[in-house]
ZABAMAR-968874 format. One record per residue (C-alpha): x, y, z; residue in three letters. Coordinates in pm, whole numbers, padded with zeros to 5 digits, always signed. Layout:
<pts>
XYZALA/...
</pts>
This chain:
<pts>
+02112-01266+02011UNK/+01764-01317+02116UNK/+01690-01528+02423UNK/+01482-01816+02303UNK/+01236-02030+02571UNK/+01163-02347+02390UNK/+01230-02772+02413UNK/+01539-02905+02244UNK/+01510-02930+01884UNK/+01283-03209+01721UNK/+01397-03534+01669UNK/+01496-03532+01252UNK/+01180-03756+01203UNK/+00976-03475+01291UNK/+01202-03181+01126UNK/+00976-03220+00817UNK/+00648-03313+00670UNK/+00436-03285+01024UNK/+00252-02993+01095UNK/+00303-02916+01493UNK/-00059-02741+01419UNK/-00362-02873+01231UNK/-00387-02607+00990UNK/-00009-02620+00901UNK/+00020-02921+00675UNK/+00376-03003+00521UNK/+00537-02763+00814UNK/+00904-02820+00730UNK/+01025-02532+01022UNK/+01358-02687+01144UNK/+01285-02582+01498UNK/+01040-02706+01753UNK/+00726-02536+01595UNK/+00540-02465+01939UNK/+00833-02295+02126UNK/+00836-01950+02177UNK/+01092-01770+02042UNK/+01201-01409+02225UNK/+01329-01101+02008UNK/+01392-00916+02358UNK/+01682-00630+02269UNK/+01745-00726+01934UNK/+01916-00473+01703UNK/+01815-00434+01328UNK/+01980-00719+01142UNK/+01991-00982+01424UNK/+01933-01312+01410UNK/+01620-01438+01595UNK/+01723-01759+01695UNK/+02020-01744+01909UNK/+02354-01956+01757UNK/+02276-02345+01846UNK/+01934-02244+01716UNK/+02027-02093+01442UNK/+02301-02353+01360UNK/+02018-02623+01415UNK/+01810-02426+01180UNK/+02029-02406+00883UNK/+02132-02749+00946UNK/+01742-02898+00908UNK/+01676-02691+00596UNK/+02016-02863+00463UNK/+01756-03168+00440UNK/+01472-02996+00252UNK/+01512-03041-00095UNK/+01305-02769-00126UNK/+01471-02471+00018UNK/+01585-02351-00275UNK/+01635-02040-00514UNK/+01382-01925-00601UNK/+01135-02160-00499UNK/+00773-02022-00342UNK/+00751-02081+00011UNK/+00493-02018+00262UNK/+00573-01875+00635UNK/+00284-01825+00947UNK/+00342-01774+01226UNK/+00181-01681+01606UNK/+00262-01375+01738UNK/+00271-01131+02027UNK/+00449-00785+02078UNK/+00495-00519+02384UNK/+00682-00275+02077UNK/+00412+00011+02042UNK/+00498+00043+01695UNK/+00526-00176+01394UNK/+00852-00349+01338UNK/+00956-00558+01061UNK/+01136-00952+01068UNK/+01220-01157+00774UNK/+01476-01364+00612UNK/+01843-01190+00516UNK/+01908-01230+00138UNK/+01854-00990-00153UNK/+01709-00706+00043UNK/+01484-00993+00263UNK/+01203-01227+00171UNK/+00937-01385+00374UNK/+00893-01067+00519UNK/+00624-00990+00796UNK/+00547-00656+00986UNK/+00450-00740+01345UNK/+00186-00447+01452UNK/+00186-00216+01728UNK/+00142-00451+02097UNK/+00030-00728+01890UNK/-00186-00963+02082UNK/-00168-01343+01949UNK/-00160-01183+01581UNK/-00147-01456+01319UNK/+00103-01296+00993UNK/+00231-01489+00717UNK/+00400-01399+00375UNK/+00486-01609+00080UNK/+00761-01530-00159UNK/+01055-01667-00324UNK/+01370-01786-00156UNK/+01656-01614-00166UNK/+01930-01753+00054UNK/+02081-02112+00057UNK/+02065-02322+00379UNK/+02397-02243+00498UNK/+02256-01854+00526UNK/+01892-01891+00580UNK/+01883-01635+00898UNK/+01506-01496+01021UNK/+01628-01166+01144UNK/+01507-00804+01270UNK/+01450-00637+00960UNK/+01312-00284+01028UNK/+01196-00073+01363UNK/+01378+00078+01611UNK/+01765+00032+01629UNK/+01714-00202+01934UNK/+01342-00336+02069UNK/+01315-00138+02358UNK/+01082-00480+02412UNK/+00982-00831+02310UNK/+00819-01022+02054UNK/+00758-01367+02086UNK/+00673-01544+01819UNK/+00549-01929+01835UNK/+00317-02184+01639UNK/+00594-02165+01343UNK/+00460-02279+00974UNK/+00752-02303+00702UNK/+00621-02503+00379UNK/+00697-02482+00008UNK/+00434-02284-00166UNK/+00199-02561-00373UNK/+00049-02516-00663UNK/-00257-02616-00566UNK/-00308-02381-00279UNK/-00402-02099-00562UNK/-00571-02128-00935UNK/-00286-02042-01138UNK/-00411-02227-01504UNK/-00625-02032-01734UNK/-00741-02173-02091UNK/-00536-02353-02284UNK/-00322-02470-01975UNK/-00350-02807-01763UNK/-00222-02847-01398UNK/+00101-03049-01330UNK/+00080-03278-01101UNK/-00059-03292-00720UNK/+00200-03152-00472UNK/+00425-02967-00751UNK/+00586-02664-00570UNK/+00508-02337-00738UNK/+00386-02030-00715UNK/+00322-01890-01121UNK/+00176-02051-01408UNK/+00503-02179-01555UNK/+00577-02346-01220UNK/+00236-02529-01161UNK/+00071-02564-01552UNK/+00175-02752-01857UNK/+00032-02594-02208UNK/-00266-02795-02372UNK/-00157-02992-02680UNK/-00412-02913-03002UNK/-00504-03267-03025UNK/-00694-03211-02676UNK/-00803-02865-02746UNK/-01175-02908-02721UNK/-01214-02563-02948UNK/-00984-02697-03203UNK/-01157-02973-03251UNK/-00920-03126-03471UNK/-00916-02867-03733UNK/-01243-02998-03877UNK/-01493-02778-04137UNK/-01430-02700-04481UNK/-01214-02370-04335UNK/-00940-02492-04161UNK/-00609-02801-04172UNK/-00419-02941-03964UNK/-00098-02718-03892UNK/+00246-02960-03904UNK/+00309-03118-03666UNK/-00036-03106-03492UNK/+00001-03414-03282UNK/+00291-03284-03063UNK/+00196-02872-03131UNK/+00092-02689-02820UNK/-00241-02431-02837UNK/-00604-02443-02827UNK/-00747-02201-03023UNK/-00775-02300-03445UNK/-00556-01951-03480UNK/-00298-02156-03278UNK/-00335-02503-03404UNK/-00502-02511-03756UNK/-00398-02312-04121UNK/-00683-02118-04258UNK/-00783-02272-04614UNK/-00788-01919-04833UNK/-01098-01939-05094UNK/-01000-01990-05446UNK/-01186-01872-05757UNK/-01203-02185-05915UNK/-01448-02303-05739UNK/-01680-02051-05876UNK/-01941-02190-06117UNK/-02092-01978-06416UNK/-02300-01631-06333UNK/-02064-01606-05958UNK/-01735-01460-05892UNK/-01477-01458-05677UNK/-01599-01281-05311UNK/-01483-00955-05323UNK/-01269-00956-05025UNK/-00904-01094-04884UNK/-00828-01321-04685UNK/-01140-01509-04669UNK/-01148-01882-04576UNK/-01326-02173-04716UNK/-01351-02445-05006UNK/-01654-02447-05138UNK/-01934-02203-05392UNK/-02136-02103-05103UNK/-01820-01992-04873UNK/-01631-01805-05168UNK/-01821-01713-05482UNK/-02095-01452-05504UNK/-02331-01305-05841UNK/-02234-00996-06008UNK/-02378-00680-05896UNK/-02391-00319-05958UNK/-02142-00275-05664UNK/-01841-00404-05851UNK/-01825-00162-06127UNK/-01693+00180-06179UNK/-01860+00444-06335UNK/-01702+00705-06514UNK/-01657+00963-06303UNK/-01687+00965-05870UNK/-01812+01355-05861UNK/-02003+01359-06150UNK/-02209+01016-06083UNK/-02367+00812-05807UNK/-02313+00434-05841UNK/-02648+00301-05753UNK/-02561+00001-05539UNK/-02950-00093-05425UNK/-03261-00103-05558UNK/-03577+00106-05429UNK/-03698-00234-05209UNK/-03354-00217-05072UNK/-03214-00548-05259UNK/-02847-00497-05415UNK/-02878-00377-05746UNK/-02803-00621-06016UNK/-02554-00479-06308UNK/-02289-00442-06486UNK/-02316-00121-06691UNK/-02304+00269-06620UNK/-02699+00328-06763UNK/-02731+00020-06552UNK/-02595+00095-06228UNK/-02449+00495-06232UNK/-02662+00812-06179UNK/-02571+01194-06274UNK/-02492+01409-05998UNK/-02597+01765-06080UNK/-02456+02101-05920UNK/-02803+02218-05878UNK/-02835+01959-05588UNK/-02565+02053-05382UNK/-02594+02262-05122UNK/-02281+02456-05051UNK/-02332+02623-04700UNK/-02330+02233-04568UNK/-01900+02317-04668UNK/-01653+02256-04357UNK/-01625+02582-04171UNK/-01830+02759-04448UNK/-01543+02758-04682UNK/-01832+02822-04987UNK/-02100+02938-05091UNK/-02394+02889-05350UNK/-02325+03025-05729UNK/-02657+03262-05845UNK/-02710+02994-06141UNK/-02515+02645-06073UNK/-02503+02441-06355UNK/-02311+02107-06527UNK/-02244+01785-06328UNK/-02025+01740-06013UNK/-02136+01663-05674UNK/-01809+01852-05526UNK/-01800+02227-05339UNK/-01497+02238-05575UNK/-01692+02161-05913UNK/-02008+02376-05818UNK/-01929+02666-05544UNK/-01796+02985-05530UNK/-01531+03082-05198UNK/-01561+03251-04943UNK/-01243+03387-04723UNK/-01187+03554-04385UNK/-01130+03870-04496UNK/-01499+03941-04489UNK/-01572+03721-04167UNK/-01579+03874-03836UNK/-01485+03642-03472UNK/-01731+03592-03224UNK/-01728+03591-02896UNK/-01404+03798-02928UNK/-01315+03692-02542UNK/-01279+03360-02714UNK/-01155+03409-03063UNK/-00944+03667-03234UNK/-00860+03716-03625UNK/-00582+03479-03761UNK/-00513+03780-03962UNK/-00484+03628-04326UNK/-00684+03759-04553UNK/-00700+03568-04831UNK/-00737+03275-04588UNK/-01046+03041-04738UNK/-01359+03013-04503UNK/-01662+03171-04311UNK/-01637+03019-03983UNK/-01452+03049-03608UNK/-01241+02761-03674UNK/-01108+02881-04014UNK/-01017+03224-03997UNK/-00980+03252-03587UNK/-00753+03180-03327UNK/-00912+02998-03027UNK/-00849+03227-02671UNK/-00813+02909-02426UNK/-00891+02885-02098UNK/-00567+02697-01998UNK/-00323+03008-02058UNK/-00592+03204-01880UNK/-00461+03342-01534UNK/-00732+03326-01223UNK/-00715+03708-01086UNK/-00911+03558-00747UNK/-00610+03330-00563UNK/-00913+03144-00484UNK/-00990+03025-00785UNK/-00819+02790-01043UNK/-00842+02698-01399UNK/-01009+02361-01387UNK/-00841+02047-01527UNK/-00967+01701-01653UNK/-00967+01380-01429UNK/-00680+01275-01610UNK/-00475+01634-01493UNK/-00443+01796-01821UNK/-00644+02136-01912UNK/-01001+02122-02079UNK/-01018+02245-02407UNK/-01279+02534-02324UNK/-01216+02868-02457UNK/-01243+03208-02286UNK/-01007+03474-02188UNK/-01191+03575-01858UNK/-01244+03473-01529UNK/-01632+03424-01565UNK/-01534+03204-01880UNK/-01245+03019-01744UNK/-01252+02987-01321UNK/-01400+02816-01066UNK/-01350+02784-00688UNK/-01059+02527-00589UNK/-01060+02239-00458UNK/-00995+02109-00108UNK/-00830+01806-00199UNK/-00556+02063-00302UNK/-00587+02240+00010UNK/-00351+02132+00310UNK/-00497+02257+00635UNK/-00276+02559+00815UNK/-00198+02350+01138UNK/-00260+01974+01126UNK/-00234+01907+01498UNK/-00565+02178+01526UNK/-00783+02044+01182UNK/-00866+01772+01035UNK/-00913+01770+00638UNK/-01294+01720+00546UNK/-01409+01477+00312UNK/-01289+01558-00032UNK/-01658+01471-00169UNK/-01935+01664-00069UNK/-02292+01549-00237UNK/-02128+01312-00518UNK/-01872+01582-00589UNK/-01553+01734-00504UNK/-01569+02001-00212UNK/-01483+02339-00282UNK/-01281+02601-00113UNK/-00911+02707-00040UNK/-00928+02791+00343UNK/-00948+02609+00682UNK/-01336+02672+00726UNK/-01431+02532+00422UNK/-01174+02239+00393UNK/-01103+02154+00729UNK/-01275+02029+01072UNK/-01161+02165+01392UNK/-00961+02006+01659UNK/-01065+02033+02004UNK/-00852+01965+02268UNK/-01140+01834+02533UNK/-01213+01560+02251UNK/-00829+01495+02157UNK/-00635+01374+02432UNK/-00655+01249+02817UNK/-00356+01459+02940UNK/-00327+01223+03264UNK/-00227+00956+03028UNK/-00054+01134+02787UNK/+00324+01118+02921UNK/+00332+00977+03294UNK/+00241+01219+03556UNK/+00401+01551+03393UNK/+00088+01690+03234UNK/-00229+01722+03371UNK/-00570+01847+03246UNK/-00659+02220+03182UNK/-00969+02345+03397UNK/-01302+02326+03179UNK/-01281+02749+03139UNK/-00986+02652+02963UNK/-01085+02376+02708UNK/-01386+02586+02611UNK/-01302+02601+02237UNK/-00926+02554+02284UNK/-00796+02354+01949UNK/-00560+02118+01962UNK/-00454+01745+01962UNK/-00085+01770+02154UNK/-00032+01786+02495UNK/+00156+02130+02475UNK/-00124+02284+02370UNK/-00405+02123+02546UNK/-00245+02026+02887UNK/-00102+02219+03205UNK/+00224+02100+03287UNK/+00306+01936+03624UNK/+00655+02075+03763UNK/+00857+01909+03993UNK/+00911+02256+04168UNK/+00550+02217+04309UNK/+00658+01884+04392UNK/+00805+01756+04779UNK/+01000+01407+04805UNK/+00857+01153+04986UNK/+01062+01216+05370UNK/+01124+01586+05293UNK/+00991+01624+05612UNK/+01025+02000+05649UNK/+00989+02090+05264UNK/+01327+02170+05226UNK/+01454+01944+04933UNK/+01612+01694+05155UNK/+01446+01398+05299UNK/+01561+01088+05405UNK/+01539+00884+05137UNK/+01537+01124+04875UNK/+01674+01485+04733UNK/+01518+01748+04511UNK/+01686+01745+04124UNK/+01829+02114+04108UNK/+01609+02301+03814UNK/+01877+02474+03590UNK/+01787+02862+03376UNK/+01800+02591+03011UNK/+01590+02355+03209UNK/+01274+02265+03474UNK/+01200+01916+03562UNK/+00849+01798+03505UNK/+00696+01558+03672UNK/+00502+01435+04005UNK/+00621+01192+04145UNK/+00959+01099+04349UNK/+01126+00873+04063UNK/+01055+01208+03771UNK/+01172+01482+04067UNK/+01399+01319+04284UNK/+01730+01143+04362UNK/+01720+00888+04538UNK/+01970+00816+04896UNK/+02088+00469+04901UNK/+02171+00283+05275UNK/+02425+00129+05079UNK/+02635+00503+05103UNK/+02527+00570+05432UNK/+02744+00502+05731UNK/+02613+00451+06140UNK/+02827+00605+06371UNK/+02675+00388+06677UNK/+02862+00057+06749UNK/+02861-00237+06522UNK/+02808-00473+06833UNK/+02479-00344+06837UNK/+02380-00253+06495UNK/+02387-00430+06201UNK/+02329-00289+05862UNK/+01966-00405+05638UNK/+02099-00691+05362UNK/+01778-00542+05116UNK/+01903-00458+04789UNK/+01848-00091+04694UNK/+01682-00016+05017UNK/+01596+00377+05030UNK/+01727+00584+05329UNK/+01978+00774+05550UNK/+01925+00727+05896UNK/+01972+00460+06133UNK/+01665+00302+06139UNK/+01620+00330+05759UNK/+01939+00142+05706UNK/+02015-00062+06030UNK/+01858-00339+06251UNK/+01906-00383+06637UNK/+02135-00637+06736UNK/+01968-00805+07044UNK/+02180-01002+07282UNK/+01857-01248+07327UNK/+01867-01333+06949UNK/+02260-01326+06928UNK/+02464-01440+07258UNK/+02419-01773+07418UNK/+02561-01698+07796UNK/+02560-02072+07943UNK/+02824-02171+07667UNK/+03033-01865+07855UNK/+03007-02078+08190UNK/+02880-01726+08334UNK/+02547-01782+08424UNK/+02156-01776+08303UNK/+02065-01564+07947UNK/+01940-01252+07941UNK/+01549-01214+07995UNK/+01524-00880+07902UNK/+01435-00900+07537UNK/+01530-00539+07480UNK/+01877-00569+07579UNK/+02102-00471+07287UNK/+02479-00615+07217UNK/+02621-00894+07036UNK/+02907-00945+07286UNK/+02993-01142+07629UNK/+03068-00797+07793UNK/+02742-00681+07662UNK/+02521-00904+07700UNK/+02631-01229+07986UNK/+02614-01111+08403UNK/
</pts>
């Protein structure tokens, strides 16, 4: 459980409805607001709060009617991190809600989240979500803001919807809006015109469009006068002559044959033709007219002497087939082989060579595809026909710690190649890293020979390693892994230490396992916790019989004068 620095809960007057914060209005967090609150050590799925907290906590959200599921709530809060990477903390309950990710050493970040309760009261818990197994650190969050989501924080009604009521806690249109009735629908206008009525029910029916509220009144042909008819089309509204009748025209008849005559719908000046006969209102069609090389894929061809009516390749032309008909390019078309086969053209009588079953001989190069990733439909059975250079966005480059992928667009288009020097920048380690402050003191900076053109971003490959068998211990006197206060670590064959300083390369001698061998009348051992050392005067003060022995209360004489004098005891110290 988290250790948590903060002022006894709120009175219950102030558990809800006052904002501890300007900007936090409604703030119904349980807790005092402006605490801080320490996640120092916590493991995934721990609680925050610690338990009389957390008990507190549940206990104050008992009392808000709106902590519900799933009602929209809104959480902010203050927050500062020593974690140097993100971690994740949130409320328990159907995978967590109210989730926030606290970033890397965040410095008096402000996060919030809004989302949909899932947990009663009794298990509201704002827990460690998602990091490392334990915080090898702290977060401390403070300025807490818990409110129900309003609907007026956010536009959530469109057209033909109304907004409930001020303070109504939502966070969707079915939550915050009421539908418009049709008797308010401004468009709907009550169903007036000569088009539309009233639907049943129109005082209590919800809409506000006429589709929605009103019945379409059809046209009927009685209301068509002498010399009019009916509108020739369905579905058309209206109740009076000038919405559905129109005069009789050359349009509406048929003439005796499609092919063989042309129903002449418009006179010269472009004004429908008026009519109702076939010398009124139909024209011949004659073969002589038609020109049969305009025939889909050149399935005919012109007879030597057309005659007779018809205005159909059928009626007037003579066939043509692929049998006499020879494909070109043949590197994209080849003979469907079927002779009598009707037609004079690539797309009749060939099959199409694409592009997309066409294998690139140069690894280099691809067959290209649409934006949308399938093949175009371009023919060709060749590489000049069907290849072009890849692309680098396809490209991963060969070492990622040594290049950097280029920008996929290169002058408004996509950049091609398929190699490192084309797709990729290089890393270099003298731009990449400061190896003093990579790791510690157990790397250290390669000489400037070295970096010349040296790629890389880690600190294997662009730092010299600092080993603790170059290294002496602070005391090691005479070099020879002992000193006083601390002892060379042993290098093994599996493994060298690195490092360069005495807490990465040494152990360290406590006074604590050390043990005088002069008298303990007039040595006394040092009372500092962890002190370093192995010696005497490392571990051991002087016991002076000036500081220690009062000789008059012996009834033997005058103190000592001689400040130097060691001993704690009458024998010692009293003449």
């Amino acid at each position: 459980m988290a250790s948590v620095v903060t002022a006894p809960p709120l009175p219950s007057s102030r558990f809800f409805g006052e904002a501890s914060r300007g900007p936090c209005s409604g703030n119904q967090f349980p807790l005092d607001a402006d605490g801080d609150y320490h996640a120092t050590g916590l493991s995934r799925g721990e609680d925050l709060f610690n338990k009389v907290d957390l008990a507190a906590f549940q206990e104050g959200l008992k009392t808000a009617a709106d902590w519900a599921v799933p009602v929209a709530w809104h959480l902010s809060v203050t927050v500062n991190s020593t974690i140097k990477e993100p971690v994740k903390f949130g409320f328990a309950g159907s995978g967590g809600f109210l989730m926030i990710t606290v970033p890397a050493e965040a410095a008096g970040a402000e996060l919030e989240a809004t989302g949909r309760v899932a947990a009663g009261a009794s298990d509201a818990s704002f827990q460690y979500r998602d990091g490392p197994q334990v915080l090898n650190g702290d977060v401390i969050f403070k300025n807490f803001c818990l409110r129900p989501r309003r609907c007026e924080e956010k536009e959530f009604c469109g057209q033909g919807w109304v907004a409930k009521p001020p303070k109504t806690v939502g966070n969707s249109r079915l939550e915050c809006c009421e539908p418009i009735t049709c008797k308010d629908a401004a468009e709907v206008d009550g169903c007036s015109g000569t088009a539309w009525e009233q639907k049943p029910n129109f005082e209590q029916l919800k809409g506000y469009t006429k589709d929605q509220c009103c019945r379409p009144r059809l046209c009927d042909a009685k209301v068509c006068g002498p010399g009019f008819k009916a509108k020739n089309a369905t579905g058309l509204q209206g109740s009076t002559a000038e919405e559905c009748c129109e005069p009789a025209f050359c349009h509406e008849i048929q003439c005796p044959s499609e092919t063989q005559y042309t129903l002449l719908t418009h006179d010269a000046d472009g004004k429908p033709r008026r009519g109702s006969t076939v010398s009124e209102c139909c024209k011949e069609a004659k073969c002589a007219d038609l020109d049969c090389s305009k025939s889909p894929n050149l399935a005919w061809r012109n007879k030597t002497s057309p005659s007779g009516l018809g205005s159909t390749f059928i009626e007037c032309c003579e066939k043509n087939f692929c049998a006499d008909f020879t494909c070109s390019p043949s590197s994209q078309w080849k003979s469907k082989a079927i002779p009598k086969l009707q037609g004079g053209s690539n797309e009749a009588c060939c099959q199409p060579l694409m592009c997309q079953h066409h294998t690139c001989q140069d690894p280099k190069q691809m067959v290209p595809k649409l934006p949308d990733g399938s093949f175009s439909l371009a023919l060709g059975s060749t590489d000049a026909e069907c290849c072009e250079l890849k692309s680098c966005k396809d490209y991963t480059c060969s070492d990622v710690t040594k290049w950097s992928k280029k920008p996929l667009m290169e002058d408004g288009s996509l950049r091609k190649g398929f190699d490192d020097e084309t797709c990729c920048e290089e890393i270099f380690c003298e731009n990449s890293i400061d190896c003093e402050r990579a790791d510690g003191s157990k790397w250290r900076s390669k000489s400037p020979e070295a970096l010349v053109g040296l790629q890389g971003s880690t600190i294997q490959q662009c730092c010299d390693a600092n080993f603790c068998a170059d290294f002496t211990c602070s005391t090691d006197a005479q070099g020879t892994g002992h000193g006083t206060k601390w002892y060379k670590k042993a290098d093994t064959n599996q493994h060298h230490y690195q490092g360069s300083t005495d807490a990465e390369c040494c152990l360290p001698k406590y006074c604590e396992s050390y043990e005088t061998k002069l008298p303990p009348t007039k040595w006394k051992r040092k009372t500092v916790v962890g002190l370093l050392g192995s010696t005497d005067a490392e571990c051991y003060d002087k016991r002076l019989c000036a500081e220690e022995v009062d000789c008059t209360s012996f009834g033997v004489g005058a103190n000592v004068t001689d400040a130097s004098l060691m001993g704690s005891t009458r024998e010692e110290c009293c003449f």
